[in-house]
C-alpha positions as CSV (number, residue, x, y, z in Angstrom):
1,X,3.9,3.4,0.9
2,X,6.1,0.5,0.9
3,X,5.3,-2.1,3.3
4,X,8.1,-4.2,3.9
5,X,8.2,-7.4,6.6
6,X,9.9,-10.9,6.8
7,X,7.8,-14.2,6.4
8,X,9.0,-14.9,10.0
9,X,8.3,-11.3,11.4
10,X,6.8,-10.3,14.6
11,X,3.8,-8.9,12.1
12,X,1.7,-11.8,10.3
13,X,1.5,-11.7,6.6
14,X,-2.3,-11.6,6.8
15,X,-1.9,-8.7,8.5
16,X,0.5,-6.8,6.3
17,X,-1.8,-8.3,3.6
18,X,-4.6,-6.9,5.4
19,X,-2.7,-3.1,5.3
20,X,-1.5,-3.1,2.2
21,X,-5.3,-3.7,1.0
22,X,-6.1,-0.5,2.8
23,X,-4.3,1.3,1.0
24,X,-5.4,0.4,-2.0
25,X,-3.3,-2.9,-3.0
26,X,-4.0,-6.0,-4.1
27,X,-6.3,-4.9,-7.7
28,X,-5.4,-6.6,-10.9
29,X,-3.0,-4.5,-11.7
30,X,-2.7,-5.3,-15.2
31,X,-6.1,-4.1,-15.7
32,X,-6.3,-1.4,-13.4
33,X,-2.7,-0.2,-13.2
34,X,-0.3,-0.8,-10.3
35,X,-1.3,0.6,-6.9
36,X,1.1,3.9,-5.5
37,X,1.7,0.9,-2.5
38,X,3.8,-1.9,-2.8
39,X,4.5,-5.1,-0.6
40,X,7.3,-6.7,-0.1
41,X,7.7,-10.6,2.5
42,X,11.0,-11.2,2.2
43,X,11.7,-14.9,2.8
44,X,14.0,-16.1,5.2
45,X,13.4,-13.0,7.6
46,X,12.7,-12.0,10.8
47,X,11.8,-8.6,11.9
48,X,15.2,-8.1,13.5
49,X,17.3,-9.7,10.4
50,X,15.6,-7.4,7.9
51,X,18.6,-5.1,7.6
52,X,20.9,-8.2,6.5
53,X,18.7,-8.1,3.3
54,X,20.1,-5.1,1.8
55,X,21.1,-6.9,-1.6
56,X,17.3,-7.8,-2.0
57,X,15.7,-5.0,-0.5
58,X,18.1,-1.7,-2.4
59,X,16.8,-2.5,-5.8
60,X,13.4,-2.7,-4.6
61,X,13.1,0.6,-2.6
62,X,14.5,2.2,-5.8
63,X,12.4,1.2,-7.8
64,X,9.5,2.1,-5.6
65,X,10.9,5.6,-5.0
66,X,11.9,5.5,-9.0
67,X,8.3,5.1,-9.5
């Protein structure tokens, strides 16, 4: 899963801290390897202005679905 939010979104980074945890996030991922989940707070961004982010958020839902 990628869990994708602004900083200034209606959901709190603790909380989408908080999810991506759950599902299994957050490890030292250079010791463990990375989790299958990924989180992205894009700066700048509300929940509604999320889709004017497209040149930041493309590359990294292709990598994610690369991976």
């Amino acid at each position: 899963m990628l869990l994708v939010l602004g900083d200034s979104d209606i959901v709190r980074p603790e909380h989408a801290v908080e999810m991506f945890k759950l599902l299994g996030g957050g490890v030292p991922g250079d010791l463990t390897g990375l989790p299958r989940c990924r989180l992205a707070i894009l700066p700048g961004t509300t929940h509604t202005s999320i889709p004017q982010r497209a040149e930041w958020l493309a590359p990294m839902v292709d990598e994610f679905l690369d991976a």
